[in-house]
Structure formats: structure tokens, C-alpha cells
Phi, psi and omega in degrees: 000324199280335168295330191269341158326288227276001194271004192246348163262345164296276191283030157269300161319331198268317192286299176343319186228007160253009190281298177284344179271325188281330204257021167268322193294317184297291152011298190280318165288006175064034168277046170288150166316134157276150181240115165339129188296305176291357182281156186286152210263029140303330174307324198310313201291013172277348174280132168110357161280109151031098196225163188092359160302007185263027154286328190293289200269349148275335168320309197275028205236307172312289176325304184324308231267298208300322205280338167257355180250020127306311196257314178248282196305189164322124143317314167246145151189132162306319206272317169298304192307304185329309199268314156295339159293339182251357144321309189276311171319310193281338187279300173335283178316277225287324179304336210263307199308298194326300202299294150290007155287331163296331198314290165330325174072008180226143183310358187235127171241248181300137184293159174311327154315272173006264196338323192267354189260357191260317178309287184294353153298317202293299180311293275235314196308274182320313180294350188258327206262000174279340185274302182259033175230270195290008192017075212253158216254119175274068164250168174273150169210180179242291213203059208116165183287151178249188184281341185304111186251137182264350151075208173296011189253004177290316189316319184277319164326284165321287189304325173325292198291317194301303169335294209289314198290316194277343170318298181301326182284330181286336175276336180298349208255086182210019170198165198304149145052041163244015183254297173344292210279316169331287171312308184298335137342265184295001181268317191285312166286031225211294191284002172241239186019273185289355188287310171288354132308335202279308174321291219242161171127188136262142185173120182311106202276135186306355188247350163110175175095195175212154180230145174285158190222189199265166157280353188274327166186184214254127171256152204255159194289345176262024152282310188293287176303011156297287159351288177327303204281322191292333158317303188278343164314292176305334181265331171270016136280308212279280189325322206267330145324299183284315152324335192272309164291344183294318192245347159282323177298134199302173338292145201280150163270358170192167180222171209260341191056186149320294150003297155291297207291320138053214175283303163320315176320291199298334187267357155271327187279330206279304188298292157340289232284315199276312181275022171052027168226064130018270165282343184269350145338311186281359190262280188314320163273053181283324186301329179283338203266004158285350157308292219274308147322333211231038132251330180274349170262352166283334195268321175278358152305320201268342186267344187253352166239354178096354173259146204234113149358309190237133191282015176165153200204100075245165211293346211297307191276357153342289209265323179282336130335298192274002169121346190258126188321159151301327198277330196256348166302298177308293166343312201273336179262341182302273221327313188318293199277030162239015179247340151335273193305285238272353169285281168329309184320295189319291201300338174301291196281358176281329169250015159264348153275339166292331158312321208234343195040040169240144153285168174160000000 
């Protein structure tokens, strides 16, 4: 518990002040947002703020996670590193992305190819090293492994969820702080989730005695600290993301870029994949993947009847098209993705009394 603290007041603290020292930098280098033509135009006076602030939020997150599993927590876990590497792999590509477009001067950066080749190096990187590093389970799962096992085909799973995660968070991250508090959300319930794998269950420790496991199945002692590292992973995204939001939240002073959305994307996905809950993923992050529908149902209107659903797509500018301030979309979706993560929380521990028929 005292690793997954300091490791979430470390990179909270680290993103708090270190956040306004990058948007001085930026600053002095003319990296500001470019703004779509076609966006809605209250946007426009956002050009020229700062972007590439999710550098911010993988430093202070990176920093965080070593200063608690170095200083307090496990020395080693497969499962933590695995997951800030692939948190740092996916931030990279949006950083590559981030980066020529300032160069450019134009609203388009890494070609779709890049983009789409960098993304399946990360995934391809994660599914081998979750399978023989994290001995992470290739079943499909919900709250556990399921019976479905994807065999050599775990690898297309992985990129499917990794894709799928970073997509979603990047069409969400389209209004001040409303992608940031979402992630800050899924991240702090990501850190109860593996912390309470980490608590509960049984399983004999090489050292005698009994240690806690997961409920899902009986764990070996470098499992339970596999678990242990994805927690404090996880709480040092969720600080360095809420740190991140103080200056991000409108009107923002930076924006996270690709870069962020990302490395967030990729560091969820990640997380899913290693505490075996998957699908249930699809539940807590339900505000991305209703972003992320409401872009695929404006494009198959128009293309298969010519009418488009939504007066703009992702859903968010929808509703500010129809008259609702930018401050009360965000307000109103944070409540969605925060009634999401706390329904999923329900559905975690509801099956974890249905496994055990213990309260705890």
C-alpha cells in the first residue's frame, strides 16, 4: 500500500510542477495546437496552446512508478515494467506524430501506415513479452480467464485492444481536461482492481507461509507481485494524469496531444490485458468507446444512406453544435465515464463474491 502512495503523490507532484516548466518551453518554441478548419469555431481561439503535454504525464508517471517499486515496493515485476513500457512505446509514436506536425505547420503528422506500423510494433512488443515475461494468460477474459484461448492469435487480440484503447482515448481528448479526468478515473480504478488481486485469495509463498493471490486462480509468489507492480503502475498514471488535469482543465494551458492519448490508450490496454479483465475494460471505459462509436456511426450514415446522425463526430462536438457551453459537455461526460469505472468496480467485486462467497 505505502508503494502504491508515494508512487501516485510522486508523479502527482512531479506532473503539478512540472507541467508549467514544459509549457514555458513550449512556449518559447512556437509548438502550439493546430486547430481543424472544420471544428467547431469556439475552438478556434485555442490555437497556438501548447500540445505534447502527455511528455509530462509519461515523465511524471515513469519517475513515479521507479521511485516506488526502487525505494518501497517489489524490486522486480514483469507485469509493471511491461506496462510503463508499453505506456512509453505508445507515447513515443504520438510523440513522432505530435512532433511533425508542429514541424509542419499542418494539422496531419505520421502517415496512417507510420502510425498504424508503430502502434503493431508496441502490441506485437507486448503480446510476446505478456506471454513469456508476465506469463499474462492468451484467454479471452471478463473478470478472468474465459474458456476462449486465442493461442497464436493472442498477439492480433493485443493490437485489436491496444489500437482499440488508443484510438478511443485520442477521439475523446477533444475538450479541455475531458480526456485527462476520464483517464484519471481509469487509472485510480485499475489501482483498486490490481491492489485487490494483489490482497486477496490464497497461495503458498516459496518462503512458507501464505500470501495473497488473485481470485481467479491460485498464483505463484512472482505472480502476486506481478499484480502488486500493476497497481502501483497504475496509481502512477492515475496521479501523473490528475496532475496534468490542474492545467489542462479549461480553459487549458496545454493539451496532451497524441503523445498523451496514446501512451494513456496504450497503458490501459496494457493493464486490461495483464489483470484479465478485458472485456470488462469495455464496460469501464465506456465514455471512449461511446466516442469511438458515434465516429463510426457518422461515417457508415453517410456513407451508406448520406445522412450523417450527429452534426459532428466524436459525440462530444455534437452537443456543443446544439447549444451546450464546452464546460457542461465536459462536466456531463466526466459523470458518464465516471459512472462507467464505478459500475465496472460493482461488477469486479460482485464476482468476486460470487467466486468466494466472502465480503472482504
Amino acid at each position: 500500500m505505502r508503494a502504491i502512495l508515494v508512487a501516485a503523490s510522486v508523479s502527482l507532484m512531479l506532473s503539478l510542477v512540472g507541467t508549467p516548466l514544459l509549457i514555458r518551453f513550449l512556449r518559447r518554441r512556437g509548438y502550439g495546437q493546430l486547430i481543424r478548419e472544420d471544428g467547431p469555431q469556439a475552438h478556434m481561439i485555442k490555437r497556438g496552446t501548447p500540445t505534447m503535454g502527455g511528455t509530462a504525464i509519461i515523465g511524471a508517471a515513469v519517475v513515479g512508478y521507479l521511485v516506488a517499486t526502487l525505494t518501497i515496493g517489489p524490486r522486480y515485476s514483469a507485469g509493471g515494467l511491461l506496462a510503463m513500457a508499453t505506456f512509453t512505446g505508445m507515447g513515443l509514436v504520438g510523440f513522432l506524430d505530435d512532433y511533425i506536425k508542429l514541424r509542419r505547420k499542418r494539422n496531419l503528422g505520421l502517415s496512417k501506415t507510420a502510425k498504424f506500423g508503430g502502434q503493431a510494433v508496441v502490441a506485437i512488443v507486448f503480446a510476446v513479452a505478456a506471454q513469456y515475461v508476465a506469463d499474462s494468460a492468451t484467454s479471452l477474459s471478463f473478470i478472468g480467464p474465459l474458456d476462449f484461448d486465442f493461442g497464436p492469435f493472442f498477439v492480433v487480440w493485443a493490437f485489436l485492444i491496444l489500437a482499440s484503447a488508443t484510438n478511443g482515448v485520442n477521439l475523446t481528448d477533444g475538450l479541455d481536461g475531458l480526456a485527462a479526468g476520464t483517464s484519471g478515473l481509469l487509472f485510480g480504478a485499475y489501482t483498486i482492481i490490481a491492489f485487490w488481486i494483489f490482497r486477496h485469495g490464497t497461495a503458498e509463498s516459496t518462503a512458507g507461509g501464505i500470501i495473497p493471490a488473485t481470485f481467479v486462480g491460485d498464483y505463484s509468489l512472482e505472480a502476486w507481485l506481478h499484480s502488486d507492480g500493476l497497481a502501483i503502475a497504475a496509481a502512477a498514471a492515475m496521479g501523473a494524469c490528475l496532475g496534468f488535469l490542474w492545467w489542462n482543465a479549461p480553459p487549458a494551458k496545454i493539451f496532451m496531444g497524441d503523445t498523451g492519448s496514446l501512451a494513456i490508450g496504450g497503458m490501459v490496454a496494457a493493464l486490461a490485458v495483464l489483470t484479465e479483465t478485458e472485456l470488462l475494460l469495455v464496460i469501464m471505459a465506456g465514455l471512449f468507446v461511446v466516442e469511438t462509436l458515434s465516429v463510426i456511426m457518422q461515417v457508415a450514415g453517410f456513407r451508406l444512406f448520406r445522412r450523417r446522425p450527429f452534426k459532428m463526430a466524436p459525440l462530444h462536438h455534437h452537443f456543443e453544435l446544439i447549444g451546450w457551453h464546452e464546460t457542461t459537455v465536459i462536466v456531463r461526460f466526466w459523470i458518464i465515464g465516471g459512472l462507467a469505472v464505478f459500475f465496472g468496480l460493482g461488477l469486479f467485486y460482485a464476482e468476486y463474491l460470487a467466486r468466494t462467497g466472502v465480503a472482504s
